[in-house]
C-alpha positions in Angstrom: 98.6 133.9 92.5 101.3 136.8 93.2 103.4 137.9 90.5 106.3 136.9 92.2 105.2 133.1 91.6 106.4 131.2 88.5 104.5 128.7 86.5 106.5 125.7 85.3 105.1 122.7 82.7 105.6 119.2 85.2 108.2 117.7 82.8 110.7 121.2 84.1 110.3 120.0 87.4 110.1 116.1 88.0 111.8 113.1 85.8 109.4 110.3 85.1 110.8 106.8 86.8 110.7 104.2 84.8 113.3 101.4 87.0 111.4 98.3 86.8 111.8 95.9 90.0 115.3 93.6 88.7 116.0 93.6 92.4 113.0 91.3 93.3 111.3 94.4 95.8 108.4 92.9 97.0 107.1 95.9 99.4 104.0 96.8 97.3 102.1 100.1 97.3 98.6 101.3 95.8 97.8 104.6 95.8 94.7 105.6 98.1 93.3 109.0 97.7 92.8 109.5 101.0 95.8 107.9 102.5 98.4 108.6 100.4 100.7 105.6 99.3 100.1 102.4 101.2 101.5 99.3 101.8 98.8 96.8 99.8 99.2 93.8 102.3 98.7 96.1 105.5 96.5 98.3 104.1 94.0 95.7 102.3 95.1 92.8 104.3 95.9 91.0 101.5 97.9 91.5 98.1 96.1 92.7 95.1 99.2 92.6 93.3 100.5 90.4 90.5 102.8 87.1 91.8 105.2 88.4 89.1 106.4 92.0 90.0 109.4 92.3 87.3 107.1 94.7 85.7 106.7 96.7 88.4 108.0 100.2 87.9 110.4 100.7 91.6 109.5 103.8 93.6 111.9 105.3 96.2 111.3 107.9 99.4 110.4 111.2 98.0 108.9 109.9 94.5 105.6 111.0 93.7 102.9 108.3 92.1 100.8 109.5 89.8 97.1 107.1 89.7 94.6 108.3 86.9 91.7 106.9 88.0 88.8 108.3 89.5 87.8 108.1 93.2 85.1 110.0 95.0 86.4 113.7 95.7 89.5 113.5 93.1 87.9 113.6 90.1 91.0 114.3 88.2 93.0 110.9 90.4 95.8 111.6 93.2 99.4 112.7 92.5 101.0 111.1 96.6 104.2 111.3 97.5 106.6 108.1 99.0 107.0 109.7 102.7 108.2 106.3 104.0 111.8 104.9 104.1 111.6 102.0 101.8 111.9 101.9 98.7 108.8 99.7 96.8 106.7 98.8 93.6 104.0 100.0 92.2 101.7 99.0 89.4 102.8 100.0 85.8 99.2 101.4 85.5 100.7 104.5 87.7 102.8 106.6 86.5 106.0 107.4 89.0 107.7 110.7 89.1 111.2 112.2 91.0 112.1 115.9 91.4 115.0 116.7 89.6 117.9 117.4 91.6 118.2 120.8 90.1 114.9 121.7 90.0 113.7 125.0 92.0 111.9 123.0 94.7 111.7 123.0 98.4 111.2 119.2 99.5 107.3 118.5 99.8 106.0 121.4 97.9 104.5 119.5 95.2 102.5 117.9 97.8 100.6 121.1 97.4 101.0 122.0 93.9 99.5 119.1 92.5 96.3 120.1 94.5 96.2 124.0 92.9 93.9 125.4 91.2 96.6 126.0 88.2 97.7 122.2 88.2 94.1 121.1 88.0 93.0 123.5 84.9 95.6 122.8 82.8 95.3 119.1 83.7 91.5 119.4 82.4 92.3 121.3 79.2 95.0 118.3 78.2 92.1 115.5 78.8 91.0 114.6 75.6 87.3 114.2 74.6 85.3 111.8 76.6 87.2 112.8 79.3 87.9 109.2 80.9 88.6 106.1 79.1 87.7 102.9 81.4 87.7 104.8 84.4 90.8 106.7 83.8 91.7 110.2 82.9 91.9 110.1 79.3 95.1 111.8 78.8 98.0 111.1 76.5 101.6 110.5 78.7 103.4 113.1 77.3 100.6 115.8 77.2 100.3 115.1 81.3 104.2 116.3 81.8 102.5 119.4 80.1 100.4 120.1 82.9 101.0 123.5 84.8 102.8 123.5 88.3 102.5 127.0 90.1 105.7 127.6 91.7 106.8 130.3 94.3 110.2 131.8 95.7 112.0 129.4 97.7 111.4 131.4 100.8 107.2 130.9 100.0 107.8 127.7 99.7 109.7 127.0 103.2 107.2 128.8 104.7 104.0 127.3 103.2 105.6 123.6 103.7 106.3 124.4 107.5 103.4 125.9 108.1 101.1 123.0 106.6 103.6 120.7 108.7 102.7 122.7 112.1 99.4 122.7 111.2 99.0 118.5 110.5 101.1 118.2 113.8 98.6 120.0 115.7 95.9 118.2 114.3 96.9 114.2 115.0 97.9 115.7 117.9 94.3 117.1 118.6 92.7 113.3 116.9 94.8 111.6 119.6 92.9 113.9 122.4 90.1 112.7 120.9 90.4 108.9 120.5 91.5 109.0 123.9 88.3 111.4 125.2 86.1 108.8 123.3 87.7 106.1 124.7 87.1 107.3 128.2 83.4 108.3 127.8 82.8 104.4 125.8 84.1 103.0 129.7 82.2 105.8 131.5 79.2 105.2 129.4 79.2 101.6 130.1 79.6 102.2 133.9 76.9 104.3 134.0 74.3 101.8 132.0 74.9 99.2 134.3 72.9 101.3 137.1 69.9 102.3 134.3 66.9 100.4 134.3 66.0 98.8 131.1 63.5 98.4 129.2 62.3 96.9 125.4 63.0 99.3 122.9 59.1 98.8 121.9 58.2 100.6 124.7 60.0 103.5 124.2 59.4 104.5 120.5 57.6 103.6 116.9 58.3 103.5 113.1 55.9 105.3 112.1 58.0 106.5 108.8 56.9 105.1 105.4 58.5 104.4 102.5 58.6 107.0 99.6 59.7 107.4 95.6 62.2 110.0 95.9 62.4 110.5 92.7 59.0 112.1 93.0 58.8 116.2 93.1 57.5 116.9 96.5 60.6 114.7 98.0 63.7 115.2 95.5 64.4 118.8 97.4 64.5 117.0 100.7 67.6 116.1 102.0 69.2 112.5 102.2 70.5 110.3 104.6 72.3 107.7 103.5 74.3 105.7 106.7 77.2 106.5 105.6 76.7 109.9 106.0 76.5 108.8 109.6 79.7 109.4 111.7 80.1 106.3 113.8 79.6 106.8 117.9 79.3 110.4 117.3 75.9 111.0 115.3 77.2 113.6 113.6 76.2 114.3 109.9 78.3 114.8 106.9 78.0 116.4 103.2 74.4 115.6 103.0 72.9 116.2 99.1 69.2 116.3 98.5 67.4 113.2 96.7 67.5 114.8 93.4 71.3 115.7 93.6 72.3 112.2 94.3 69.9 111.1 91.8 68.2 108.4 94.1 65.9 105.7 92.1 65.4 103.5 95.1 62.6 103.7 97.8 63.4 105.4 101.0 62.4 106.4 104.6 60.6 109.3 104.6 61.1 110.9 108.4 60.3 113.9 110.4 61.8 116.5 112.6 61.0 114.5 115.7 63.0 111.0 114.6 66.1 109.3 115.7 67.8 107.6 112.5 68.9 104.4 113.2 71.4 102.5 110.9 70.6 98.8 111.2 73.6 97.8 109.2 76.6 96.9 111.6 75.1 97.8 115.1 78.4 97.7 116.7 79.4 101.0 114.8 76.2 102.6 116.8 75.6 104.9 114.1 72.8 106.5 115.9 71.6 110.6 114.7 69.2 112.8 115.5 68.8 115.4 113.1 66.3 117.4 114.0 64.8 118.1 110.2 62.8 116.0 108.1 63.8 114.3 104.9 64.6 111.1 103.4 66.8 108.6 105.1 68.2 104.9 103.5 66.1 101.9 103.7 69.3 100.6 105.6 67.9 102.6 108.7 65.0 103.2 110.8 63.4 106.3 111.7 62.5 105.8 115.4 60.0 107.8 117.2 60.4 108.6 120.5 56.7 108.1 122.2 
């Protein structure tokens, strides 16, 4: 961090919110990790929320929500901020922030303090011992408005928050090339398989794979692929861990270089790889052989 960048304790920089919903709002958000703050009834198709939302703290555009629990690649739960233009309620489980007006802050930069490295130490070092209490960082309220927020000249800032807006621009723009390439080779592919010859599936390759302990020592090195791992229609494979890393119990496919891995759960997602190593794949697939 340059020496020109200031480190400021939360409470410095953000007010908590604590407006419950007197005005009968009934837009309500959860907090995904991935996704950022989402509307529960679009998002899950249904309402997870209480019927009775008058304890429902309010959150308006620009707010951040604060959700302590634990999900898979945010070990220390997800700070999001309200980028829509209604305002909403949230849970009182979450805890809901606003910048202060005076506060030396170029719109959206917390987006990317609360991911630093500084934010996330100090964060650790207020969690008391055990670390998680049902699920949930085990931290006290007032120790979290403690935590550390790195924070640059106002100049920095601008730049960093338009550059990170460029850059997320460029890439929807670059998904929507995509979903549209893959749309067009789905209709080109289906063209062309209605001039192919066809033939039962038994004819063209074997399981020959067996079933293996992984937890065994001459397999827990070998890498494992679950179906989710899987990118669907593409084949590609993603953050793959080794049997012993994931700490596998159950018994699965062992499969060599030469197999096609086959996810038999939900064909229509055609998770279909080929990745050219052996190793261990999920029970929920099947190593196909080519003959």
């Amino acid at each position: 961090m340059s020496d020109e960048w200031e480190v400021f304790p939360l409470r410095a920089l953000v007010d908590r919110v604590v407006q419950k919903n007197d005005d009968g709002l009934d837009l309500v958000f959860s907090v995904s990790a991935q996704d950022g703050l989402v509307d529960q009834e679009t998002y899950f198709k249904k309402r997870v929320a209480s019927k009775n939302l008058s304890s429902y703290w309010v959150v308006e555009p620009g707010d951040y929500v604060f959700n302590k629990s634990y999900s898979e690649g945010f070990p220390l739960g997800a700070v999001v901020r309200h980028t829509g233009e209604s305002p909403g309620v949230v849970s009182p489980l979450y805890i809901v922030m606003r910048p202060k007006a005076d506060s030396p802050l170029v719109h959206g930069w917390l987006d990317f303090a609360f991911e630093s490295r500084e934010y996330a130490q100090s964060l650790r070092g207020l969690m008391k011992e055990g670390g998680r209490a049902h699920g949930a960082l085990n931290v006290k309220l007032d120790d979290y408005f403690s935590a550390l927020i790195p924070v640059p000249p106002l100049p920095v800032q601008r730049r960093i928050v338009d550059l990170m807006a460029h850059l997320d621009n460029h890439l929807a723009n670059l998904q929507t090339e995509r979903d549209a390439a893959q749309r067009l080779l789905e209709v080109e592919r289906v063209e062309l398989m209605q001039h192919w010859d066809q033939s039962p599936l038994s004819e063209l390759c074997t399981i020959e794979a067996r079933l293996v302990d992984p937890r065994a020592e001459q397999y827990g090195r070998l890498l494992h692929i679950g179906i989710e791992r899987i990118e669907k229609e593409t084949g590609e494979l993603a953050d793959l861990e080794t049997a012993e890393a994931e700490g596998l119990i159950s018994s699965k496919y062992l499969f060599s270089e030469d197999d096609v891995v086959f996810a038999k759960i939900r064909p229509n997602l055609r998770k279909v790889a080929y990745p050219g190593f052996s190793g261990l794949c999920s029970a929920d697939a099947y190593p196909l052989r080519p003959v």
